[in-house]
N, C-alpha and C positions, 0 to 999 in steps of 0.2 A: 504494500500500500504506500501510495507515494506522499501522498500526505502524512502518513504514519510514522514514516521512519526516524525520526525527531519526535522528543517526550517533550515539544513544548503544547502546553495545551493550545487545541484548536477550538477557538470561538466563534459562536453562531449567532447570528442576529435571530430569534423571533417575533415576528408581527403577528397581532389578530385583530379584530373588532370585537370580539369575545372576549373578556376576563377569565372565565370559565375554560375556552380553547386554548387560551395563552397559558395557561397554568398544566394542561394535558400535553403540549408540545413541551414545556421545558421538562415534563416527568418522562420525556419517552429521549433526552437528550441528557439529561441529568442522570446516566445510568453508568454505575463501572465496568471498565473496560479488561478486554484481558492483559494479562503479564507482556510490556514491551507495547504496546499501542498509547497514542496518544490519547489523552482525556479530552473527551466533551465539555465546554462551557457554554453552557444556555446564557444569553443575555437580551429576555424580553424587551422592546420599548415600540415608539412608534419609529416610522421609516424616517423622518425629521430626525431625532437623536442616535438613531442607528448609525446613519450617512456621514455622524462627526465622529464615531470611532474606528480609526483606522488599523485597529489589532482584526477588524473581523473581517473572513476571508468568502465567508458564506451568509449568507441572509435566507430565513425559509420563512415565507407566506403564505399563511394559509387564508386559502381564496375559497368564496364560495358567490362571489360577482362576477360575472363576465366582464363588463366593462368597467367596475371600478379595480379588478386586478388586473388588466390591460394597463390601465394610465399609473398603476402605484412599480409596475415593471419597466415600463417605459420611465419613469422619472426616477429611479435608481439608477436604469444603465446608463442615464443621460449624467448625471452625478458622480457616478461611479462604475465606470463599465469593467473594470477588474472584478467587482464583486461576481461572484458563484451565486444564482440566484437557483434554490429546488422549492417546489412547488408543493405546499401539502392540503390531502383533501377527502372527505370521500367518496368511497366508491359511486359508479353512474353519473358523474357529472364528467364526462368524456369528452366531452366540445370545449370546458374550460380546461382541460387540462393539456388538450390541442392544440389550441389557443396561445395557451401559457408559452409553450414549448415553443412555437410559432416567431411567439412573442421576445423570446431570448433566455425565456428559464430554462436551468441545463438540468433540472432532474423531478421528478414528482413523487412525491410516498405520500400511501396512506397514513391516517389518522391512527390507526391502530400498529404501525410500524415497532419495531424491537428496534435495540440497539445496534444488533447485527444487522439490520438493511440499511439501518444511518451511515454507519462506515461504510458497507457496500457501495452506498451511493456515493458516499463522498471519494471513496477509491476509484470507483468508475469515472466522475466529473473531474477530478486531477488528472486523468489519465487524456481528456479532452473528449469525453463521448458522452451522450446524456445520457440518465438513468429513469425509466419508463415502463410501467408494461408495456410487452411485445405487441398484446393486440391496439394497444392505441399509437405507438409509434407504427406499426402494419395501417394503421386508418389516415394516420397522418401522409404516409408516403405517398399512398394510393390516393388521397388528396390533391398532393403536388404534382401527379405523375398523368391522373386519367383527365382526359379532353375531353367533354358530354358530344355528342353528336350535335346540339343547338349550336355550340360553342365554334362551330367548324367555318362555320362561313363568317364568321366576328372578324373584324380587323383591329388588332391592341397597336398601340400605341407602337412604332421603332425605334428596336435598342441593338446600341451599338454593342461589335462584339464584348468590347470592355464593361456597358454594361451588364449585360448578362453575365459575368465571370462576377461583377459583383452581389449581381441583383442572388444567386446562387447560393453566395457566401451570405449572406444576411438571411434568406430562407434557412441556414444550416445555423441562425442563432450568432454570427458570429461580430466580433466588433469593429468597430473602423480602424483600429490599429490590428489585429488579427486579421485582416483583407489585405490590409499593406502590405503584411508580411509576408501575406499564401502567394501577394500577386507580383511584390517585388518592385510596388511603387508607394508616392510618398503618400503620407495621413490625410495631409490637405486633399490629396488627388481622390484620394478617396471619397473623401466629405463632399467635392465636386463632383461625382459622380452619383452619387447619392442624393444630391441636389436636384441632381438631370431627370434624376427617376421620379423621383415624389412631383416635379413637375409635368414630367409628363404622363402619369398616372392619376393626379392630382390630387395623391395622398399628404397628409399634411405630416406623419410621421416614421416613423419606422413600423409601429405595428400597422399602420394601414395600408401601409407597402406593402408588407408582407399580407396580409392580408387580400390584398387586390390581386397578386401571384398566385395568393389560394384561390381564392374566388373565380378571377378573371385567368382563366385559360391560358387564353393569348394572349396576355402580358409575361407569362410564367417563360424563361429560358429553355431553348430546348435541347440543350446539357443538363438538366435534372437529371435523368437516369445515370449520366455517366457520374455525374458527382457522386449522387447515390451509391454508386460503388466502390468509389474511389474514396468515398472521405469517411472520418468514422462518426458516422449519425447517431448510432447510439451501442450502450452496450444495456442489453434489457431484460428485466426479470419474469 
């Protein structure tokens, strides 16, 4: 475990709207570890006092809104886009947690999760892959990937090949500085290219970017599949 290998404790931000929920996530994080693993520290607050402590490497939100956890993920990675954001929730609400993933969170557990999935997750998210069940990462691809038959005679908006190489990496979750690096050009180039897209999609952010790629067929790049193979989209329970 890559995060492991160091006994300094690893800190976790928790969010909820729940007092009640907030106090079930720090009891499922606040649990001892085995001999040689790093220790859990639960550090509940809101996402405002989270964002001013720079010890924490991961943030978990537990969502049960569609759009008010869209705009509270989008205004962390906007703040802080190093943070690890996983996503906790439960079961049957599969379109937010679609969503989420969509949206830039790199892992989801259930509400009823053990210790051993925590680390799991957090091993897998270090390793740079999300942490998911298979069947909702399986819905999510097949998302990205299938064109409706309506969708065929549409005409989306034209992207340059550099768009799509980035439009791809932002689908796969990723940041303006981790596209610089996949693609071997500078940050700002990035941000400019990212600018080109929400214009001419006329999303106003990144989840609606992404979003509009899900949504909208014909704006989606059509290197999906091969990324898909190529990149590591998830590793999944």
């Amino acid at each position: 475990m890559g995060s492991n290998r160091s006994l300094d404790p690893i800190h976790i931000g928790l969010v909820s709207d729940e007092p009640v929920r907030l106090m079930g996530l720090a009891s499922i994080f606040d649990q001892p570890v085995a001999d040689g693993l790093a220790p859990l520290v639960p550090i509940p607050g809101s996402v405002e006092d989270l964002l001013t402590q720079f010890n924490l490497k991961y943030i978990v939100l537990h969502l049960e809104s569609i759009t008010e956890g869209l705009r509270t993920i989008e205004s962390i990675r906007r703040v802080r886009p190093s943070l690890m954001l996983i996503v906790c929730g439960r079961e049957g609400n599969d379109e937010l947690v679609i969503r989420a993933i969509s949206a830039g969170a790199r892992g989801f557990l259930y509400l009823n999760s053990d210790t051993s999935k925590v680390l799991k997750a957090i091993e897998v998210i270090d390793s740079g892959a999300i942490y998911a069940p298979c069947r909702l990462l399986s819905k999510l691809v097949d998302r990205l990937l299938k064109i409706p038959d309506a969708s065929l005679g549409m005409s989306g908006p034209h992207l340059t090949a550099r768009e799509k190489q980035v439009l791809d990496l932002i689908l796969l979750a990723r940041s303006n500085r981790e596209i610089s690096r996949t693609l071997g050009i500078e940050e700002r180039t990035v941000k400019s290219h990212v600018g080109r897209l929400m214009r001419k999609t006329g999303a106003d952010n990144r989840i609606e970017l992404s979003m509009c790629a899900i949504y909208r067929p014909s704006v989606s790049s059509a290197h999906l599949s091969d990324v898909r193979r190529a990149a590591p989209l998830a590793n999944v329970y």
